[in-house]
Short mmCIF file of the C-alpha atoms (twelve columns), coordinates in Angstrom:
data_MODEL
# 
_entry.id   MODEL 
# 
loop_
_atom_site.group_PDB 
_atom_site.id 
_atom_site.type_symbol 
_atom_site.label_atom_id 
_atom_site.label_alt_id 
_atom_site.label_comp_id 
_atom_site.label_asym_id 
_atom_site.label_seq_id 
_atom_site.Cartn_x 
_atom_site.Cartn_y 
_atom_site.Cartn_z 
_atom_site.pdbx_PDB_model_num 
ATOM 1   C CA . UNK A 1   34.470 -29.191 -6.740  1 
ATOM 2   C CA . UNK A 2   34.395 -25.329 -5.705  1 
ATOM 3   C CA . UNK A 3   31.328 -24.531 -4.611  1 
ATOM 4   C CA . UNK A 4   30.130 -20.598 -6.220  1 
ATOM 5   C CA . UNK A 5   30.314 -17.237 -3.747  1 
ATOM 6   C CA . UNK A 6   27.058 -15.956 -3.261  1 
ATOM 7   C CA . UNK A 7   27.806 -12.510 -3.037  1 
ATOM 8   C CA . UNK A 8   23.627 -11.379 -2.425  1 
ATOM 9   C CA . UNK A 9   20.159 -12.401 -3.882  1 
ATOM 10  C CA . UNK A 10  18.371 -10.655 -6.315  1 
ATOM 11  C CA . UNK A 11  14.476 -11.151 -5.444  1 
ATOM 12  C CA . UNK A 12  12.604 -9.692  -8.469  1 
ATOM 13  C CA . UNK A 13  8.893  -8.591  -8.143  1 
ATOM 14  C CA . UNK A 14  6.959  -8.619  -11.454 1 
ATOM 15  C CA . UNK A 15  4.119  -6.407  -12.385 1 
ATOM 16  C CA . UNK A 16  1.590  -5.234  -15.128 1 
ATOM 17  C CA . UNK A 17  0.430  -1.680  -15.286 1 
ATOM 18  C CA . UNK A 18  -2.538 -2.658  -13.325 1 
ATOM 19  C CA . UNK A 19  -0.223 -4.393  -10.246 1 
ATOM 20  C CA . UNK A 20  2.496  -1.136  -10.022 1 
ATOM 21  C CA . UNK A 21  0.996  0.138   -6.730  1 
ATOM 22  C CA . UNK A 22  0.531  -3.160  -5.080  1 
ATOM 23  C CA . UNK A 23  4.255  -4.433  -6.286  1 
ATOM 24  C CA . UNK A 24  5.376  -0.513  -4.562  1 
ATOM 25  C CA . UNK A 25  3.945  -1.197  -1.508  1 
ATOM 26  C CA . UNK A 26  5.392  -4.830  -0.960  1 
ATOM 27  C CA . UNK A 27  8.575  -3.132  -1.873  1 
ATOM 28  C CA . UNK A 28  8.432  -0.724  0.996   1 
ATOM 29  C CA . UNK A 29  6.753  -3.853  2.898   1 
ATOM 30  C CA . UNK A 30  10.129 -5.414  2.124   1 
ATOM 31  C CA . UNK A 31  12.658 -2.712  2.617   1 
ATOM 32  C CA . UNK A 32  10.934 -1.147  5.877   1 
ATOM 33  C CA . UNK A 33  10.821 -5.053  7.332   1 
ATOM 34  C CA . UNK A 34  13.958 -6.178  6.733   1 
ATOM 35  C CA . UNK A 35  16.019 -2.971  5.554   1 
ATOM 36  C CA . UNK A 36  16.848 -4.390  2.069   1 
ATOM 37  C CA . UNK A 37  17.843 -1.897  -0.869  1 
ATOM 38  C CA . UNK A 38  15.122 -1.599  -3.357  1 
ATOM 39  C CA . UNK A 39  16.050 -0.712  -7.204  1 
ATOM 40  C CA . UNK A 40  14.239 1.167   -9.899  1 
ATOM 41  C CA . UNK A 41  10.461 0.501   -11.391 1 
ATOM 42  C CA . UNK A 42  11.159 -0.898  -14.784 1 
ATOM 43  C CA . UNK A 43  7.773  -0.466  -15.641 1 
ATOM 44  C CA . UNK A 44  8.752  -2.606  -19.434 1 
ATOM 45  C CA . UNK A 45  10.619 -5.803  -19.616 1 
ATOM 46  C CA . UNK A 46  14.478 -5.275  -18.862 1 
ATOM 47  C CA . UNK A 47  17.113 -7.573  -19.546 1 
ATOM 48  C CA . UNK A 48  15.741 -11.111 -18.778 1 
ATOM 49  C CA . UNK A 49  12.605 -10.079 -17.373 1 
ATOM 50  C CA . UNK A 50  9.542  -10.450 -19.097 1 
ATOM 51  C CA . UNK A 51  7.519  -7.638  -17.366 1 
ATOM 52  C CA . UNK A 52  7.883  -5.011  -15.766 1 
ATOM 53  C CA . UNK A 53  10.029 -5.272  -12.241 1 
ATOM 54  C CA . UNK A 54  11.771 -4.144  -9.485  1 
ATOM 55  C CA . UNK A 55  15.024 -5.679  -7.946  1 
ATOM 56  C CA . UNK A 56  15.383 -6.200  -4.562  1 
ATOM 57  C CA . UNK A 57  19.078 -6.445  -3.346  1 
ATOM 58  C CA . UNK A 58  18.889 -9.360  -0.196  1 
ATOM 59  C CA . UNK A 59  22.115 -10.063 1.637   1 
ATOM 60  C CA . UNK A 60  22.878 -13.773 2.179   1 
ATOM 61  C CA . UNK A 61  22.196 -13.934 5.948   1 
ATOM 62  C CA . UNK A 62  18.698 -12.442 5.347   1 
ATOM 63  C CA . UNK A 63  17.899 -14.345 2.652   1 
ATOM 64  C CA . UNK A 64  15.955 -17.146 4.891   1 
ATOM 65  C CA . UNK A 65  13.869 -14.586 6.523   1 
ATOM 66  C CA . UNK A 66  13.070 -12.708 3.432   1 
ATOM 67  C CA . UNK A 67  11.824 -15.905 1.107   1 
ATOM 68  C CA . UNK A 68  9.947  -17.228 3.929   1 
ATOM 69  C CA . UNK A 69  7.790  -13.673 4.400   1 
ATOM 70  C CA . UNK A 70  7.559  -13.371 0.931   1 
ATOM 71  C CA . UNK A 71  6.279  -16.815 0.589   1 
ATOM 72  C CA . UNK A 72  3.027  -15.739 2.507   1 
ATOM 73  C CA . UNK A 73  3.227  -11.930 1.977   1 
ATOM 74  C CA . UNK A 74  3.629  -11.804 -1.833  1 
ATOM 75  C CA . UNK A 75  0.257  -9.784  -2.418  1 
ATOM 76  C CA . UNK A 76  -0.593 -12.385 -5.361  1 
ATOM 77  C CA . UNK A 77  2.251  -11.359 -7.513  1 
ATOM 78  C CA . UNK A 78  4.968  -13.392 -8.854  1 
ATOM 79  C CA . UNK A 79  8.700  -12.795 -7.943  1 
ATOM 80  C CA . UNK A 80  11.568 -14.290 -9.262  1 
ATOM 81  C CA . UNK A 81  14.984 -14.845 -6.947  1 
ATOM 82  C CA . UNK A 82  18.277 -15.507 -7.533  1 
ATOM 83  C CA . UNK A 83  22.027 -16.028 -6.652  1 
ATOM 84  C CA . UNK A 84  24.025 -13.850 -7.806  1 
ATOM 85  C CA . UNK A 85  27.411 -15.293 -7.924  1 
ATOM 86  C CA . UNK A 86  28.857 -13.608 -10.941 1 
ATOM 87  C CA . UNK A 87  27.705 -16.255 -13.755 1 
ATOM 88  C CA . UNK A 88  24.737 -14.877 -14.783 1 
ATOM 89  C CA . UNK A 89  23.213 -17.471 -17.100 1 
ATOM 90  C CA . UNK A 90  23.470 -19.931 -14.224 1 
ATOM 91  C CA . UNK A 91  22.165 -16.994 -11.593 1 
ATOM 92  C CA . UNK A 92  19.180 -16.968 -13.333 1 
ATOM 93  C CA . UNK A 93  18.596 -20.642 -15.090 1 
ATOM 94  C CA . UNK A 94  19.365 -22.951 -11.885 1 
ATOM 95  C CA . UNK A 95  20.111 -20.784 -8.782  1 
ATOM 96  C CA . UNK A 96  17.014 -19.532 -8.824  1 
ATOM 97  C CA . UNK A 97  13.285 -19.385 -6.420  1 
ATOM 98  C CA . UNK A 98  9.742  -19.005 -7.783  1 
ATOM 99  C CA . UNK A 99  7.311  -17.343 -5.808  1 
ATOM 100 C CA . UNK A 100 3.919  -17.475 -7.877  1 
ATOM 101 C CA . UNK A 101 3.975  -18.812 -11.373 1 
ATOM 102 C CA . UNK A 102 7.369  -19.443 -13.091 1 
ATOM 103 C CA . UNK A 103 7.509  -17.118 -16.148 1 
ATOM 104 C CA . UNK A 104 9.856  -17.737 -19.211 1 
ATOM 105 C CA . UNK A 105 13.190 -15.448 -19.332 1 
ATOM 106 C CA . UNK A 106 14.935 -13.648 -22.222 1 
ATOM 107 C CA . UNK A 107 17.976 -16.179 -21.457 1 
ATOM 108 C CA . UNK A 108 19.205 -14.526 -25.141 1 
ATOM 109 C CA . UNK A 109 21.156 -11.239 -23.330 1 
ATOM 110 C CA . UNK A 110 23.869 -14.055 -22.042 1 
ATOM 111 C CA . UNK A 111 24.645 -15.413 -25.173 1 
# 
């Protein structure tokens, strides 16, 4: 059996209107920590997500260090994690790390 690529994680942070600020500053926690790339604000649900997020772009050799921070350091919001090995419905069905509450995906968008 050939075991996937993991080309980097995706560590989603979720947010409601109320939470943008804190879900910002564990961002910049993030990026300024361990120098990870930090996306957009999707302030509404986009693609999968149920709320509104921000992707985190971790390479694999950080990836350790980054979920076990994050583990303690979360600020009391949920973020979802994944592989990203270029099949996306596994990526985000069974490659995947709950910090917080699990919330239910939009699996629909990979048909």
């Amino acid at each position: 059996m050939t075991e996937p690529t993991i080309q980097d994680f995706h560590a989603h942070i979720y947010f409601d209107p109320a939470e943008v600020e804190r879900s910002k500053a564990l961002a910049k926690a993030v990026q300024d920590k361990f120098g990870v790339a930090v996306g957009h604000f999707h302030l509404a649900p986009v693609g999968p997500h149920p709320r509104g997020s921000v992707q985190m772009t971790v390479p694999p050799d950080l990836f350790g260090r980054v979920a076990t921070w994050l583990a303690v350091n979360r600020a009391g919001l949920t973020i979802f994690a994944h592989a990203s090995t270029g099949d996306d419905r596994q990526d985000h069905t069974h490659n995947v790390v709950w910090f917080g509450p699990s919330e239910a995906l939009d699996l629909s968008i990979f048909g």
